[in-house]
N, C-alpha and C positions, 0 to 999 in steps of 0.2 A: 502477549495478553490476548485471548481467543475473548472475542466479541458477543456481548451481548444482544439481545434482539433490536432493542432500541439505537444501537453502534449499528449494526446492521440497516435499520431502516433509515439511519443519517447518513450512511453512506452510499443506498441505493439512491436515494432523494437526491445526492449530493452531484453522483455520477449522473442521473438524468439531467437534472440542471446545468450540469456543464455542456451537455453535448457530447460525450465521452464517447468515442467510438470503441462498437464496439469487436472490432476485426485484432484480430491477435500478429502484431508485425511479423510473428517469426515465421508463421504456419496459413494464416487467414481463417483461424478457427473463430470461432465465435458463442462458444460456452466456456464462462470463465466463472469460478468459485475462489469468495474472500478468503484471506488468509489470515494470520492477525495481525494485530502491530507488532513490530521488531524494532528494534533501537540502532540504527546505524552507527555507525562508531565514527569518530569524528580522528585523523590523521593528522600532524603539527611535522615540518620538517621529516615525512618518511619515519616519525613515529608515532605509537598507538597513545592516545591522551587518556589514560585510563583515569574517571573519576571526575572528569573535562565534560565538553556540552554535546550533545547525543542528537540527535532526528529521528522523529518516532515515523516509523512508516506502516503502511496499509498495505500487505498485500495481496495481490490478485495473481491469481493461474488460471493460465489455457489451460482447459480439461483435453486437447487435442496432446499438444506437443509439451505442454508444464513450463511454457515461459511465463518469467515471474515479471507483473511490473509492480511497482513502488509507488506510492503516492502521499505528499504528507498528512501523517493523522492529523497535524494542527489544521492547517486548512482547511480541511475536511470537520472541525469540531468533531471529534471522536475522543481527544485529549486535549487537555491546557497547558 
């Protein structure tokens, strides 16, 4: 789901407020662009739970090296 302006601004707001560093582990880069939410897939016994309960996540990439990190959209209020 690519984010609207207002997702956008909840989640700069969000990432300031926490304190969110911002250095990239893999590389030490430091411009990083949002990515959308993605639905993590939720795994039972080494199998996939198609239809089962999901993690909506936020992503972020280093514009240096393309490390992705994840963050949850609910926390975040971006989703309910």
């Amino acid at each position: 789901m690519p984010l609207d302006q207002n997702q956008i601004d909840k989640a700069n707001a969000w990432f300031s407020g926490k304190k969110v560093r911002n250095l990239c582990e893999s590389c030490g880069g430091q411009q990083w662009s949002l990515g959308e939410v993605i639905n993590g897939t939720i795994y039972a016994g080494g199998n996939l739970v198609v239809g089962g309960p999901s993690v909506p996540m936020l992503q972020m990439a280093c514009g240096n090296c393309g490390y992705i990190r994840l963050y949850s959209a609910v926390l975040m209020g971006l989703v309910s």
